[in-house]
C-alpha positions as CSV (number, residue, x, y, z in Angstrom):
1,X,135.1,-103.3,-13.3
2,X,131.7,-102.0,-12.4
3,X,132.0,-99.3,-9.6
4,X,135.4,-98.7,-10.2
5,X,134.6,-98.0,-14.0
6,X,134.5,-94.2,-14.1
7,X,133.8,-94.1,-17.6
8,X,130.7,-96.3,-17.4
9,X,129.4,-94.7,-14.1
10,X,129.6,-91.6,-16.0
11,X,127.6,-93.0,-18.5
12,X,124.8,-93.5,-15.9
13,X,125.4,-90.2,-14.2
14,X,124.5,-88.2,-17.5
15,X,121.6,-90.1,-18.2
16,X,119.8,-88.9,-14.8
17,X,121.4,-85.3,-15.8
18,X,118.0,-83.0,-15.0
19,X,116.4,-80.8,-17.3
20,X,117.7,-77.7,-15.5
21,X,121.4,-78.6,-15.8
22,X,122.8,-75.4,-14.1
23,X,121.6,-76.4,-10.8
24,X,124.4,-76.5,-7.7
25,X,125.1,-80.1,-7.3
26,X,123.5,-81.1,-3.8
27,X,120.7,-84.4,-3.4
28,X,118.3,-81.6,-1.4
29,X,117.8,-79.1,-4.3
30,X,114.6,-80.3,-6.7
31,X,115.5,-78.8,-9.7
32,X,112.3,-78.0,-12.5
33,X,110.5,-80.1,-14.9
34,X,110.8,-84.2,-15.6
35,X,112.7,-86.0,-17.6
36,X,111.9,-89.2,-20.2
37,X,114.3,-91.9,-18.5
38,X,113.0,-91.1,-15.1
39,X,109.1,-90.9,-16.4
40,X,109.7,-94.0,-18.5
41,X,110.8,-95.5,-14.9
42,X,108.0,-94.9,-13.2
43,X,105.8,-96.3,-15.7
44,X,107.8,-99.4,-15.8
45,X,108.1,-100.0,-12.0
46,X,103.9,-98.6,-12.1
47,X,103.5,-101.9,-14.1
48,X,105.9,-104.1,-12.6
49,X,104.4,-103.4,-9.0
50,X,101.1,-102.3,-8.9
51,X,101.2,-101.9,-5.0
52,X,103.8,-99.0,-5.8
53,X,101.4,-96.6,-7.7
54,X,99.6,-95.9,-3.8
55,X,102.9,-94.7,-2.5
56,X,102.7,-91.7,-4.6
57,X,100.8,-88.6,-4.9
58,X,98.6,-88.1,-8.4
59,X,100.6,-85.8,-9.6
60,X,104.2,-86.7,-10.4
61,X,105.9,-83.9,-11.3
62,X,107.9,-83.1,-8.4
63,X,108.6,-86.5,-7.4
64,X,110.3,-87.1,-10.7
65,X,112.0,-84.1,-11.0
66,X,113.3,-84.9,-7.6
67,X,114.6,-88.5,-8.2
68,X,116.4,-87.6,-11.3
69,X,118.4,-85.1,-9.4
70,X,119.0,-87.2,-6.5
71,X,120.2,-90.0,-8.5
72,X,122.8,-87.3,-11.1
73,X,124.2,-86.3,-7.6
74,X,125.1,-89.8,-6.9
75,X,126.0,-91.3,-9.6
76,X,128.4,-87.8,-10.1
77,X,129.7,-88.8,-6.4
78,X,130.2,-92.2,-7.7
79,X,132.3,-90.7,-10.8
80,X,134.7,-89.3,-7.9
81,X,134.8,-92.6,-6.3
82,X,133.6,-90.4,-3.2
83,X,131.3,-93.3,-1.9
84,X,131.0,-92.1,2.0
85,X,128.5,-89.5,1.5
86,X,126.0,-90.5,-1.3
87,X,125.8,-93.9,1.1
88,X,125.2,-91.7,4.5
89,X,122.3,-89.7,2.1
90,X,121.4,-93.3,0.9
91,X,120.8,-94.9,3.9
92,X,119.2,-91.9,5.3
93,X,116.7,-92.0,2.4
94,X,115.4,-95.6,3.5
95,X,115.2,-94.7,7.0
96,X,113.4,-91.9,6.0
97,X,111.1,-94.1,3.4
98,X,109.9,-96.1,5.9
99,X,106.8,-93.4,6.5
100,X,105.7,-94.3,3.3
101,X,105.2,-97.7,4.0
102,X,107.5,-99.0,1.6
103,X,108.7,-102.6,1.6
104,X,111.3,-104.8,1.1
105,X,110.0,-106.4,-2.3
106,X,109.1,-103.3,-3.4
107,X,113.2,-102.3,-3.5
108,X,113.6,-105.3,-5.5
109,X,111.1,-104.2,-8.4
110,X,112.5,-100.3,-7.9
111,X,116.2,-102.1,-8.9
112,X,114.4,-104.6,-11.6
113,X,112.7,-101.6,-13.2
114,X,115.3,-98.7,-13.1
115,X,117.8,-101.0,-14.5
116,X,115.2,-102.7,-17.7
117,X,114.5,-98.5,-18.4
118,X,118.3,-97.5,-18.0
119,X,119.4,-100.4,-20.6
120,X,116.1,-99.8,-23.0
121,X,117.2,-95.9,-22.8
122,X,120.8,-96.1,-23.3
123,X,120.1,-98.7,-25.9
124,X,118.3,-96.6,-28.0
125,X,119.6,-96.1,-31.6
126,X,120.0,-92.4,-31.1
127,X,122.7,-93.3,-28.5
128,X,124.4,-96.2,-28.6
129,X,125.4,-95.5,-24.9
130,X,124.7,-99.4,-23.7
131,X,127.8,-101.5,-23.2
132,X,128.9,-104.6,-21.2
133,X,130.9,-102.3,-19.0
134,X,128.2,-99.9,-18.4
135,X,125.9,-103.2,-17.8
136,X,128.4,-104.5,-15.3
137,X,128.5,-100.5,-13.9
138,X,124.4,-100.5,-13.6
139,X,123.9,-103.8,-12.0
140,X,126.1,-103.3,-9.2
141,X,125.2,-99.4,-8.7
142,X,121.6,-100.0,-8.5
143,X,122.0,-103.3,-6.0
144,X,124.4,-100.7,-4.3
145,X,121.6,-98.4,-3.9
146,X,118.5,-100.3,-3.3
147,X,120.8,-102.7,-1.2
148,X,121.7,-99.3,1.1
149,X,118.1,-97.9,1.5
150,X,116.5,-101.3,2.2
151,X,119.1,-102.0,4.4
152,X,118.7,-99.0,6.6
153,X,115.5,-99.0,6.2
154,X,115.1,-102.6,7.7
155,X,117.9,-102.1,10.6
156,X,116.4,-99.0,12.1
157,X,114.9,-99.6,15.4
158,X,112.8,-96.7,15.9
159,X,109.7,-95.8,14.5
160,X,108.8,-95.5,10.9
161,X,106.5,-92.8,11.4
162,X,104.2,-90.6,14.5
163,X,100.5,-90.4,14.4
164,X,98.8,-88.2,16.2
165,X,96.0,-86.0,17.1
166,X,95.1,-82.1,16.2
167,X,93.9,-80.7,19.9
168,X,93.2,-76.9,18.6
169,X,94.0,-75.2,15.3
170,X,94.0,-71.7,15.9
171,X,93.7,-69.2,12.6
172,X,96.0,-66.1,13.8
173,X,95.8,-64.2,10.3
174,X,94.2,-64.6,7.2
175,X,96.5,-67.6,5.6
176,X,98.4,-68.3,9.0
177,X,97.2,-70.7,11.3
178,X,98.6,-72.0,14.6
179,X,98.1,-76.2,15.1
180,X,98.6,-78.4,18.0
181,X,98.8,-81.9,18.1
182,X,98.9,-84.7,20.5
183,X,101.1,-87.3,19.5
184,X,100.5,-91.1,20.2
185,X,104.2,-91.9,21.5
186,X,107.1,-89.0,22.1
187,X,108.4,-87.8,19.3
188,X,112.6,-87.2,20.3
189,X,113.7,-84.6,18.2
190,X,116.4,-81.3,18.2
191,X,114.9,-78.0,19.1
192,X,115.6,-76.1,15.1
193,X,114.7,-79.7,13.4
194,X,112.1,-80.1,10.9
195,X,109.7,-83.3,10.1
196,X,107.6,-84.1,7.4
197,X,103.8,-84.2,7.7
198,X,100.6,-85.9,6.0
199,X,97.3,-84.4,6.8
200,X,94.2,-86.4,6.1
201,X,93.2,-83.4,3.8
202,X,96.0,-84.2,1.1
203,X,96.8,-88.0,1.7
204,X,100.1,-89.0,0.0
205,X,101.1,-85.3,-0.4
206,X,104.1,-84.4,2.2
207,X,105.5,-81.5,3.6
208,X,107.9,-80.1,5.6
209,X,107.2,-78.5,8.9
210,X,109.4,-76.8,11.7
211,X,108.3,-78.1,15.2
212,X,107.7,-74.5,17.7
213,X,108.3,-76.1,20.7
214,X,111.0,-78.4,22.0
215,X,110.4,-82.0,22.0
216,X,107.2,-82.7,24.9
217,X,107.4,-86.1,26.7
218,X,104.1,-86.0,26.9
219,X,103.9,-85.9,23.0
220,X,102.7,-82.5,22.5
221,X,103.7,-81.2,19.4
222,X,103.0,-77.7,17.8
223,X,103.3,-76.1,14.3
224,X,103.7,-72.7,12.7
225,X,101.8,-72.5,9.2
226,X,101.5,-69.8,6.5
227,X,99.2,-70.8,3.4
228,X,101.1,-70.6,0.4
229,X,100.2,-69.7,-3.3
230,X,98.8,-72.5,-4.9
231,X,100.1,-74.8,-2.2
232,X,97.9,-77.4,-1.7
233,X,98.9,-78.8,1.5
234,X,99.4,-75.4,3.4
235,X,96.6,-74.1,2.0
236,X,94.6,-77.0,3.6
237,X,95.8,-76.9,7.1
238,X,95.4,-73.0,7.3
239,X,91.9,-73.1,6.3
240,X,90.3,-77.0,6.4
241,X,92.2,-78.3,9.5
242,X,90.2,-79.0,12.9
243,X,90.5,-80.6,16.2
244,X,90.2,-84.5,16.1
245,X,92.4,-84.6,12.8
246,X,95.0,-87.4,12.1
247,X,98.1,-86.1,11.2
248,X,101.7,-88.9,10.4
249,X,104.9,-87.3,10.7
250,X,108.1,-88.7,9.5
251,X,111.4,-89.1,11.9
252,X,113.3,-85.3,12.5
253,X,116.0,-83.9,9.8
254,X,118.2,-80.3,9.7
255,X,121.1,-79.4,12.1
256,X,120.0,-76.1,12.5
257,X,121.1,-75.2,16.8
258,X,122.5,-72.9,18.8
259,X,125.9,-73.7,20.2
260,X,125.9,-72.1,23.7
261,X,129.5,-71.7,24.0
262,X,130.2,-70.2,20.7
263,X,129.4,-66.6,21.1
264,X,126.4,-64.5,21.3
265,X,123.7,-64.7,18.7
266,X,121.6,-63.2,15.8
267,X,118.6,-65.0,14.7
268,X,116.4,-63.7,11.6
269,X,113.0,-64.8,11.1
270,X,110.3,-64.2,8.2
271,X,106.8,-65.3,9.0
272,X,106.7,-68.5,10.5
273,X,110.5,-69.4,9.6
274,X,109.8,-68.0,13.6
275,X,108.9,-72.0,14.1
276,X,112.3,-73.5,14.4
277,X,113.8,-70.5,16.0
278,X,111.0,-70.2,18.8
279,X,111.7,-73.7,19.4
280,X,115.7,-72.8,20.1
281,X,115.0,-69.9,22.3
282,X,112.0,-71.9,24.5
283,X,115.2,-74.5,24.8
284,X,117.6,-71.8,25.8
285,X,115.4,-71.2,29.0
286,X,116.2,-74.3,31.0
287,X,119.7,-72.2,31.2
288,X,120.6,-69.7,33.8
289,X,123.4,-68.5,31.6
290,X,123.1,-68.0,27.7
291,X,124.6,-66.2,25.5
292,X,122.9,-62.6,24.0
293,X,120.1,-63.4,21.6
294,X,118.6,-60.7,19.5
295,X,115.7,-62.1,17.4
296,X,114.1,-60.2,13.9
297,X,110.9,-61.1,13.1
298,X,109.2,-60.2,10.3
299,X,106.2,-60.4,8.1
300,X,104.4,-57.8,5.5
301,X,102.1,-56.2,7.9
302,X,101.6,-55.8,11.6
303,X,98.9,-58.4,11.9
304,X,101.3,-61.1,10.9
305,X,103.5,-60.7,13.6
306,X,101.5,-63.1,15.3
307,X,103.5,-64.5,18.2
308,X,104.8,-61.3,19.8
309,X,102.7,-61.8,22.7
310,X,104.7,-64.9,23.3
311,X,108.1,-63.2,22.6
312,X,107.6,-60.9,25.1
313,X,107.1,-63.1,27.8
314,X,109.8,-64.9,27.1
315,X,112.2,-62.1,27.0
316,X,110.6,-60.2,29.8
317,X,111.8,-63.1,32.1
318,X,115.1,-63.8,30.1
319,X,117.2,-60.8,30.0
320,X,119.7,-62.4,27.2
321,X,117.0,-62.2,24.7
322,X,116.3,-58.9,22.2
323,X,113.4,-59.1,19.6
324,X,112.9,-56.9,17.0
325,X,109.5,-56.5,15.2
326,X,109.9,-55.5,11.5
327,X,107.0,-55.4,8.8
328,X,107.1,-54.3,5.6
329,X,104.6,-51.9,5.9
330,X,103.4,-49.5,8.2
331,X,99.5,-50.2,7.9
332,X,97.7,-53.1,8.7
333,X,95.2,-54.1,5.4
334,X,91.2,-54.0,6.1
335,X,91.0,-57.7,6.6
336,X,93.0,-57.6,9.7
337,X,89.9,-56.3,11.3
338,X,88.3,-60.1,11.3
339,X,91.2,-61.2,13.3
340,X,92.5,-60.8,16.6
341,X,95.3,-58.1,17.8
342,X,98.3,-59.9,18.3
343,X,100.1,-57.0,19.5
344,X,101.9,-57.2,22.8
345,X,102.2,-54.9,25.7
346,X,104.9,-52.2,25.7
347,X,108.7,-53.4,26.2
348,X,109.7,-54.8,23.0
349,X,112.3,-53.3,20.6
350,X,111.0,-50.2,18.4
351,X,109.0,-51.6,15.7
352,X,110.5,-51.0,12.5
353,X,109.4,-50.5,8.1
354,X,111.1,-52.0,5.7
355,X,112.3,-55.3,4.4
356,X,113.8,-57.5,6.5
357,X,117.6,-58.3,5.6
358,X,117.7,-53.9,5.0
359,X,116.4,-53.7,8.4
360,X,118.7,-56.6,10.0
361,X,122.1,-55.3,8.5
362,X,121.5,-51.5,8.9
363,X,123.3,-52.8,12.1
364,X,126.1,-54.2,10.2
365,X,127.3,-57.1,9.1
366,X,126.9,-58.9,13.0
367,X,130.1,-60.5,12.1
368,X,130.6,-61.4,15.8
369,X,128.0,-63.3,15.7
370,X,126.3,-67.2,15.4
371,X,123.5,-66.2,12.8
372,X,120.5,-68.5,11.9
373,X,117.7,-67.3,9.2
374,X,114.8,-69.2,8.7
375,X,111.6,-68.3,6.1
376,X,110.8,-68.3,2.9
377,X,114.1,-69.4,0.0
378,X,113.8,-65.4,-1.4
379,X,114.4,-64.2,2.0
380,X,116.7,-66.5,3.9
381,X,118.8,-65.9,0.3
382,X,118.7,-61.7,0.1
383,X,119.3,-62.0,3.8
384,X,122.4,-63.9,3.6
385,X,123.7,-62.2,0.8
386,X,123.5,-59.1,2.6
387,X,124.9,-60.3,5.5
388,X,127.9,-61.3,3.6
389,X,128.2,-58.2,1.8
390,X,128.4,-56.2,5.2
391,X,131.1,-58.8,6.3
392,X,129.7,-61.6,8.3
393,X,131.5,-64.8,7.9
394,X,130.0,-67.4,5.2
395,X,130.3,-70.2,8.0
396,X,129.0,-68.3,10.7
397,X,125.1,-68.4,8.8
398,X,123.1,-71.1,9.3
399,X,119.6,-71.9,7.3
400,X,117.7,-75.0,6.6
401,X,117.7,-75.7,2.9
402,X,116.3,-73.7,0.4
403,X,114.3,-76.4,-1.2
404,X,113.3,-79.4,1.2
C-alpha cells in the first residue's frame, strides 16, 4: 500500500519522534538534543558519500536535532494523508539547499542511506518494528522526499545563492554592529523577509538575518546585528567583520508585511528585531498615503537604541509614522562612553523605562490594529502574550518564527 498505509507511515513517523516530544508540531521549530536513528544516518550517508561530510558544519548537533523534527512533522502529515503542505515545505527545502551546493547524486545517497539506517533501526531485536508494509511505506516515502527536494531544487531558475562584498561594518554598541554589503547581482526580495548568511569567519555555519533596507537594484544590501551569548556566528560579525569580506546569502523566506489597506499599524521592535521593520517603513515612503504607524523600539539601555537618528528623519518627513524609544533602564552603563551617542535631536515620542511589551500595552490591547513584533523568541513571546491578554486579536500579530 505504501503511502496510503497509515499504519506503516506511522511506523516511520515515530521513529523520527525527537527527544523533546512535547514540542508544537511545525517543520520550523528545532527542538533540543539528537537522536540515535538520525545520528546513525549521518554516519551512514558520512560513509556512503564522503563529498557530503563538507556540507556540514563540525558540530552536528543542531543539524540533527533539526532533521529529526523536520522529518516527525512529515511523516505525521503523511499519517493524515495531508500531502499538499509537507510537499510545498519539501520542495522549498531543495530550492533552499541549493546554497549549500548540494547535488543531485548526493539525494540519491541521502535516500540509500536513510532508508539502510531506518530498516537496521527498526530491525533491531528490541523492536521488531520492520515489516514488508513498512518496507513498501519507506521506499516510496523517502523517493517521495528526495524525489521533491531534488526536483525543486533542479527546476528552479534563479540563483542558488548571492555573493557579495562588505563596504563598511560599522560597530554602534558594544556587541551591535551595523554591516553593508555590495552584492554581485540584485538580490529581489520583500521588504520584512529574512535570508540566510555565511561569513568567511564561520564557513559552513549559517544564520539568519533580516535585510534593513528594501531590496537595492544596485545590489546594496544592509544588516542589523546584535552579538549573541555564545553565538558563534554573531559574535564574529559584530566583532571580526571588515570591509573587503565575502559574505553568500541564501534566496529570501518570511511573509512578514504590511498591508496598506488593512488598517493602521503597531509595530514592536527589540534590538535589532528593528531590521525587518525599518525595512517596511523605508518601503512605506514611496507612498503619499499610508496608514498610521507607531513604532516601539527597545533595547536595555539608551546606548542601544542605535538607529534613532534614522527614525527621526524618517518620521520628521512622514507624518504617518510615531516612534517610541523604550529601554529597560534609565542609565547608560560605563562602556557606553567608548562609543558614539546615538541619540537624536528633539521631536521623538517621550522616552520611556521599563520592559518592552509593559510599556507597549500600557496603551491597551491596540486591538484596532495590524501588529508586527520582531526580536529576540522571549520577547516577541511575553509581547504577544500580553497583547492578547489586553484583547488584541490572535490573527492580527504577526512575527517571524521563534526558532529559524
Amino acid at each position: 500500500m505504501g503511502l496510503d498505509d497509515r499504519e506503516a507511515l506511522r511506523v516511520l513517523r515515530d521513529a523520527f519522534r525527537p527527544d523533546c516530544p512535547d514540542l508544537p508540531d511545525f517543520p520550523d521549530r528545532e527542538p533540543t538534543g539528537s537522536n540515535e536513528l538520525v545520528r546513525s544516518f549521518y554516519d551512514n550517508w558520512f560513509a556512503l558519500d564522503t563529498s557530503v561530510r563538507d556540507l556540514f558544519p563540525p558540530e552536528m548537533d543542531s543539524q540533527r536535532t533539526a532533521f529529526a523534527h523536520a522529518l516527525h512533522w512529515v511523516y505525521g502529515e503523511l499519517v493524515a494523508q495531508r500531502a499538499e503542505e509537507p510537499v510545498a515545505f519539501l520542495a522549498q527545502l531543495g530550492r533552499d539547499h541549493r546554497k549549500y551546493g548540494v547535488l543531485p547524486r548526493q539525494y540519491e545517497t541521502l535516500c540509500r542511506a536513510l532508508y539502510a539506517t531506518l530498516r537496521d533501526h527498526l530491525s533491531h531485536e528490541s523492536r521488531h518494528a520492520w515489516s514488508d508494509a513498512v518496507d513498501d511505506a519507506a521506499r516510496q516515502s523517502l523517493n517521495l522526499i528526495t524525489g521533491v527536494m531534488s526536483g525543486a531544487a533542479d527546476h528552479d531558475e534563479g540563483p542558488g545563492w548571492w555573493d557579495g562584498t562588505v563596504s563598511e561594518h560599522i560597530r554602534v554598541s558594544r556587541d551591535l554592529a551595523i554591516v553593508r554589503l555590495h552584492l554581485d547581482q540584485t538580490l529581489h526580495y520583500h521588504p520584512g523577509q529574512y535570508v540566510n548568511v555565511q561569513v568567511p569567519q564561520c564557513p559552513r555555519r549559517w544564520r539568519y538575518l533580516s535585510p534593513a533596507i528594501p531590496s537595492d537594484p544596485d545590489g546594496g544590501i544592509e544588516f542589523h546585528v546584535r552579538a549573541v551569548p555564545g553565538g558563534l556566528v554573531s559574535s564574529a560579525i559584530v566583532t571580526e567583520t571588515q570591509a573587503g569580506d565575502r559574505w553568500r546569502l541564501s534566496a529570501p523566506h518570511g511573509s512578514l508585511g504590511i498591508d496598506r489597506e488593512g488598517g493602521d499599524v503597531l509595530l514592536v521592535a527589540g534590538s535589532t528585531g528593528l531590521a525587518p521593520l525599518r525595512a517596511l517603513i523605508m518601503d512605506l515612503t514611496r507612498f503619499a498615503v499610508n496608514p498610521r504607524v507607531h513604532l516601539f523600539f527597545g533595547a536595555r539601555y539608551r546606548c542601544e537604541l542605535y538607529d534613532l537618528r534614522t527614525l527621526w528623519q524618517i518620521a520628521a518627513h512622514n507624518p504617518w509614522l510615531s516612534v517610541s524609544p523604550v529601554s529597560d533602564y534609565d542609565r547608560d552603563p560605563s562602556w557606553a562612553a567608548d562609543y558614539p551617542d546615538l541619540s537624536p535631536p528633539r521631536g521623538l515620542h517621550v522616552h520611556q523605562i521599563g520592559r518592552l511589551p509593559d510599556v507597549v500595552t500600557k496603551y491597551g490591547g491596540w486591538s484596532d490594529r495590524q501588529i508586527l513584533i520582531c526580536g529576540g523568541p522571549a520577547m516577541v513571546s511575553a509581547t504577544r502574550t500580553a497583547l492578547i491578554a489586553k484583547g488584541a486579536p490572535p490573527e492580527s500579530i504577526q512575527h517571524d518564527p521563534l526558532s529559524r
